[in-house]
C-alpha positions as CSV (number, residue, x, y, z in Angstrom):
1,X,-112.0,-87.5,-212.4
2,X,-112.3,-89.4,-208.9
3,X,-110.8,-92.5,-209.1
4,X,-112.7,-95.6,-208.2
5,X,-112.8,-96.5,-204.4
6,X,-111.3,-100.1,-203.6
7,X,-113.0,-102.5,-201.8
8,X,-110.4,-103.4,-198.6
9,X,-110.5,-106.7,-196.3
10,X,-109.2,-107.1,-192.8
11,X,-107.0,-110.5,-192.1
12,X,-105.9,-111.1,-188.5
13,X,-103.7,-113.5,-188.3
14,X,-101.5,-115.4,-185.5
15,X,-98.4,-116.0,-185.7
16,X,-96.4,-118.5,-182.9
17,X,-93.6,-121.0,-183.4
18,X,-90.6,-120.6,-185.6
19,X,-91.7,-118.2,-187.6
20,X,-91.5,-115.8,-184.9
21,X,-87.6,-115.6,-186.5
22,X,-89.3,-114.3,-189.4
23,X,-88.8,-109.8,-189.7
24,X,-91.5,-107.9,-190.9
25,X,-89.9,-107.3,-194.0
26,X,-89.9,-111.1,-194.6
27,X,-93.4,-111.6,-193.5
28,X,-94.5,-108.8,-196.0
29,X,-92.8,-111.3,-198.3
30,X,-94.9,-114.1,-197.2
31,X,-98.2,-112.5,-197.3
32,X,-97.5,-111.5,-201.0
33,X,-96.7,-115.4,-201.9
34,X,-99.6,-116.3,-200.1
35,X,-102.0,-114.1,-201.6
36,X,-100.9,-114.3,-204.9
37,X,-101.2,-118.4,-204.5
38,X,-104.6,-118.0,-203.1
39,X,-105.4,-115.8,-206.4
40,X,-107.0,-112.6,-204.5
41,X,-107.9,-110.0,-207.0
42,X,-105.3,-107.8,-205.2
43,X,-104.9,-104.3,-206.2
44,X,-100.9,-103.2,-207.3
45,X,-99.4,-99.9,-207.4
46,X,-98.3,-98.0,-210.3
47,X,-94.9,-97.6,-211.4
48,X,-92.4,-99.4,-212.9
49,X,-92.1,-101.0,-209.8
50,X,-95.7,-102.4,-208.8
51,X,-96.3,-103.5,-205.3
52,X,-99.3,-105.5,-204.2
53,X,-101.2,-103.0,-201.4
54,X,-100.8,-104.4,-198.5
55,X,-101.1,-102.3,-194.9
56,X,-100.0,-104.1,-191.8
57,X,-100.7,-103.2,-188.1
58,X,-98.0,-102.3,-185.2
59,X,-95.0,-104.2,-186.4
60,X,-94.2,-106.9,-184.3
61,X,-90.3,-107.3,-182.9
62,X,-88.4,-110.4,-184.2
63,X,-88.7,-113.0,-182.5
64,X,-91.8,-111.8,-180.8
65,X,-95.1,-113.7,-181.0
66,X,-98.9,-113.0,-181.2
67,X,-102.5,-113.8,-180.8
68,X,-103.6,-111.6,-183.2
69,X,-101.7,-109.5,-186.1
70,X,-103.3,-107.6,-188.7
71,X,-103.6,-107.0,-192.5
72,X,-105.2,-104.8,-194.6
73,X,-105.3,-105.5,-198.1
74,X,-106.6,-103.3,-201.0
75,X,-108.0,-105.2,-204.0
76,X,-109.7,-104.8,-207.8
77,X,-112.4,-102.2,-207.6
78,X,-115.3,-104.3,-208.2
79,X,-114.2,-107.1,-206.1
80,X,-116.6,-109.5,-204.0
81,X,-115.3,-111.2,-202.2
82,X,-116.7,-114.2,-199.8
83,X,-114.8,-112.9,-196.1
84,X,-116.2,-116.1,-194.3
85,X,-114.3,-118.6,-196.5
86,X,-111.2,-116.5,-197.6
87,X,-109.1,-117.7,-194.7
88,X,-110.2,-121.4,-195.3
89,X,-108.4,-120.5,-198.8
90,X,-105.1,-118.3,-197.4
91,X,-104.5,-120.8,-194.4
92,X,-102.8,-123.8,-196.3
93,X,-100.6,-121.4,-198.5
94,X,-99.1,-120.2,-195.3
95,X,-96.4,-121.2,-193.2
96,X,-96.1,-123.3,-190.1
97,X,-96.9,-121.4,-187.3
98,X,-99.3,-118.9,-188.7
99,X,-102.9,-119.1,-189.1
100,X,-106.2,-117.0,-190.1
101,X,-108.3,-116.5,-187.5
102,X,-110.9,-114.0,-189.4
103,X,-111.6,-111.7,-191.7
104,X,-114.2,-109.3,-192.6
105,X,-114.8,-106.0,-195.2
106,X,-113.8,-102.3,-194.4
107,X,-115.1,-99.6,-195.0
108,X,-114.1,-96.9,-196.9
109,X,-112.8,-93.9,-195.3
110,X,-111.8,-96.2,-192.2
111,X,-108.8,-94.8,-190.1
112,X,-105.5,-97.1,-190.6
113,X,-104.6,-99.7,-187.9
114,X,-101.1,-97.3,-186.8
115,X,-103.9,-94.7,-186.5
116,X,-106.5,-96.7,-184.6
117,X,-104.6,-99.1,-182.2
118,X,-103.8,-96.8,-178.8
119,X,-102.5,-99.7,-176.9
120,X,-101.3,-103.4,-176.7
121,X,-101.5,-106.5,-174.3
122,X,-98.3,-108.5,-173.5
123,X,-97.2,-111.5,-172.1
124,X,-93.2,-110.9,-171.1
125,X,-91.3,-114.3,-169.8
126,X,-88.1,-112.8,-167.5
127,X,-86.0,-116.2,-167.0
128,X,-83.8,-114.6,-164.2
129,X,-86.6,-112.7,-161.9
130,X,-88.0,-114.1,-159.1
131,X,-92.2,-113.9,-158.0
132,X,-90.8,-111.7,-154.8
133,X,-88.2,-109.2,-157.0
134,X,-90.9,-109.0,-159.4
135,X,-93.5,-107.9,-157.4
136,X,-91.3,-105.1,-156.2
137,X,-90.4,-104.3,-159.5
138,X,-94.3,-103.7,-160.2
139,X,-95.1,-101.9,-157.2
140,X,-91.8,-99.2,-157.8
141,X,-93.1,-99.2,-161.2
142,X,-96.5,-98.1,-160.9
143,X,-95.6,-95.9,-157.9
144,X,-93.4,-94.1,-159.7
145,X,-93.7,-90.5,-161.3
146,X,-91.2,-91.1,-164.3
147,X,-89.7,-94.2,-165.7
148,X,-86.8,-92.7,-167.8
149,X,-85.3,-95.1,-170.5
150,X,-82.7,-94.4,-173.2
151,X,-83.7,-94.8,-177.1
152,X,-81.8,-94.2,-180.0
153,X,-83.4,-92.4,-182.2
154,X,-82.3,-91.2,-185.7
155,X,-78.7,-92.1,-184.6
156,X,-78.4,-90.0,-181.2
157,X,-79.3,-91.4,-177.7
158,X,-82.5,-89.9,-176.4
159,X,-84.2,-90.3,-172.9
160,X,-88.0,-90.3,-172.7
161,X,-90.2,-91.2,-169.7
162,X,-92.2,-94.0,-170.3
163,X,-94.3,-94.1,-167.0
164,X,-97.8,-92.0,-169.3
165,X,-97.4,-95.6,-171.6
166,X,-97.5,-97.7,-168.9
167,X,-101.3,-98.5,-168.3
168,X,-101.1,-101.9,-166.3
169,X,-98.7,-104.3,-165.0
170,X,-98.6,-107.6,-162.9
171,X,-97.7,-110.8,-162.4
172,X,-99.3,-113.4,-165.0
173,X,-100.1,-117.1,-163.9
174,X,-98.7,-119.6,-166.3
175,X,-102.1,-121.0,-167.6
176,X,-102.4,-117.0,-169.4
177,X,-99.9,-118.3,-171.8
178,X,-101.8,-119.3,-175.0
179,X,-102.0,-122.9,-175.7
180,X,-100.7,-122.2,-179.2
181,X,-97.4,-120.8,-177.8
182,X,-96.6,-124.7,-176.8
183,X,-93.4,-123.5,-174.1
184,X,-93.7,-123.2,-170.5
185,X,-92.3,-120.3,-169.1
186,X,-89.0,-119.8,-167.1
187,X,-89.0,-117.8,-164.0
188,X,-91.7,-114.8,-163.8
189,X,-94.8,-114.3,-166.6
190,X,-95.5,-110.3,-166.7
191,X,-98.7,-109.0,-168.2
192,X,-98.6,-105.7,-168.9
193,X,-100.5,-103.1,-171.2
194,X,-98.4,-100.4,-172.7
195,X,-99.1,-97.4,-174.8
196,X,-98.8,-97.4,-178.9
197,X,-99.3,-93.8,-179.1
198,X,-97.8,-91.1,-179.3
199,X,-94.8,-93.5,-179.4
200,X,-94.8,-96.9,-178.9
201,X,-93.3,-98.9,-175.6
202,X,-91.7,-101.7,-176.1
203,X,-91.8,-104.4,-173.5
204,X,-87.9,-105.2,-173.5
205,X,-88.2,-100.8,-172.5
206,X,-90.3,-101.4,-169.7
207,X,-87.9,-103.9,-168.5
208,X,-84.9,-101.6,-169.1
209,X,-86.6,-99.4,-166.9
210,X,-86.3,-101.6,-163.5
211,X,-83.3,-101.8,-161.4
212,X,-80.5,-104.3,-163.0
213,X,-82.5,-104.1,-166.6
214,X,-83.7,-107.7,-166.5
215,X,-83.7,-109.9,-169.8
216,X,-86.8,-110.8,-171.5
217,X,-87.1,-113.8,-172.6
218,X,-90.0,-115.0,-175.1
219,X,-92.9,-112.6,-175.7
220,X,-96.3,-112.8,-176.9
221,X,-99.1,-110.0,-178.0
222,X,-102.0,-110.7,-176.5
223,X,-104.4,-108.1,-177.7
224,X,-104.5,-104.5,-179.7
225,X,-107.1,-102.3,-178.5
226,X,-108.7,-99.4,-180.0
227,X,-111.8,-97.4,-178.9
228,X,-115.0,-97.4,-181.2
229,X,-118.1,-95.3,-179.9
230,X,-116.6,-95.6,-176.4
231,X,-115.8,-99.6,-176.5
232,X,-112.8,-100.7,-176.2
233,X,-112.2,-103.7,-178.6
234,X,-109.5,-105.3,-180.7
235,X,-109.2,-104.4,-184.7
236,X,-111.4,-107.6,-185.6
237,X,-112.4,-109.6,-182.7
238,X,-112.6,-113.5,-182.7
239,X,-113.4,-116.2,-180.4
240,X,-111.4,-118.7,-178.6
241,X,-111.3,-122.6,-178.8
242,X,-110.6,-123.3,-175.3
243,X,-109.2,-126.9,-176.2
244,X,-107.3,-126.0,-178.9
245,X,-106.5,-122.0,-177.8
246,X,-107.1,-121.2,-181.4
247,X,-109.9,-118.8,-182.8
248,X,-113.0,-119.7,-185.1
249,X,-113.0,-117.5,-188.8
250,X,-116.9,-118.0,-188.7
251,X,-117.8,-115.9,-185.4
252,X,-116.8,-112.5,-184.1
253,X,-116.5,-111.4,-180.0
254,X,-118.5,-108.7,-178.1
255,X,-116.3,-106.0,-176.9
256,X,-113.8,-107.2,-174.2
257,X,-115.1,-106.7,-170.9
258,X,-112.2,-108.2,-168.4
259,X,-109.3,-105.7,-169.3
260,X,-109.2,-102.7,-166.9
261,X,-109.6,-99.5,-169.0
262,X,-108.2,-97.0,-166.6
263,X,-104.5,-96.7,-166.4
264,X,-102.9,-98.0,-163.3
265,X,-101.3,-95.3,-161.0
């Protein structure tokens, strides 16, 4: 017998603020506090152990924060549920510094969000570079054939090139940082899009990768991108409150248009 297929809903979320201390492991935690509070028919697993089913996007580095993270959540077969008022019912349950910005159904059969997502949008603050070193930085960077970095991985010390991950990369002006983020940044702003797949580059490896290995210092994800029917778009698109840089749960974006789709080189 086929079991029942279960209804699944989209959150994005962002996520700015102190809570960027939280790990991923601890923001599972909260999202399971928060659901349950908000009494969301959510499905469990079986076992002696059940676990609420919950699927989260690209994991996002401590201390890292975002624009817009994802959740999928799996609940009771049978379930209707109202998406254009659920995050008016989830948002007080959650912490400071976090906040729903939409969500909407998903269809069955839909590929996961590690699956879908083929790239990210960052904002990197480097405290100790300079507009001039920077701009060197970018051009060796995008010039170059191979941008070798060291990662451990599975306990041994690996190199891999990262220069296929690196799509784009310049300097940002200070009015690109969200308004949510509430700090100015020191020294340089970088915007840069790097690859998820088939590994994922993390901005402190791009970094690693210039000459002297300058620090980051706070870092925000701008966007996730996937590619549906040849648009490029973000996992659940939202628009933004320009005086408040917050997005509206009511209303969903056309595709992005303003990111360059072609990787540099």
């Amino acid at each position: 017998m086929t079991p029942p297929q279960k209804e699944r809903i989209r959150i994005r979320f962002s996520k700015f603020g102190r809570i960027r201390f939280t790990s991923h492991r601890d923001l599972a935690r909260v999202w399971e506090r928060s659901l349950r509070r908000t009494r969301l028919p959510v499905s469990y697993s079986e076992g002696f152990s059940p676990r609420p089913r919950l699927r989260f996007g690209l994991a996002l580095a401590t201390s890292h924060e975002s624009c817009g993270e994802y959740l999928d959540v799996d609940l009771v077969p049978g379930t209707d549920v109202d998406v254009d008022t659920l995050g008016g019912l989830v948002d007080p349950t959650l912490p400071p510094g976090m906040r729903v910005q939409g969500v909407t159904n998903v269809a069955p059969g839909s590929p996961s969000l590690q699956e879908s997502v083929s790239s990210c949008s960052w904002l990197v603050e480097v405290p100790d570079l300079g507009p001039a070193r920077a701009s060197e930085y970018i051009e060796q960077a995008l010039a170059a054939r191979e941008l070798p970095v060291t990662r451990t991985r599975k306990g041994k010390e690996v190199t891999d090139d990262i220069r296929p991950s690196l799509f784009s990369l310049r300097i940002a002006e200070p009015d690109e940082c969200p308004p949510a983020a509430q700090w100015q940044p020191a020294g340089v702003l970088l915007r840069a899009e790097l690859a998820t797949q088939p590994r994922a580059c993390r901005p402190a490896e791009l970094l690693a990768a210039f000459d002297g290995a300058p620090q980051e210092g706070r870092v925000v994800r701008l966007h996730q991108w996937t590619t549906v029917d040849g648009d490029r778009r973000e996992p659940l698109e939202v628009h933004v409150t320009p005086e408040s840089g917050q997005h509206l749960v009511e209303t969903l974006a056309p595709p992005a248009t303003t990111h360059a789709t072609a990787r540099a080189s």
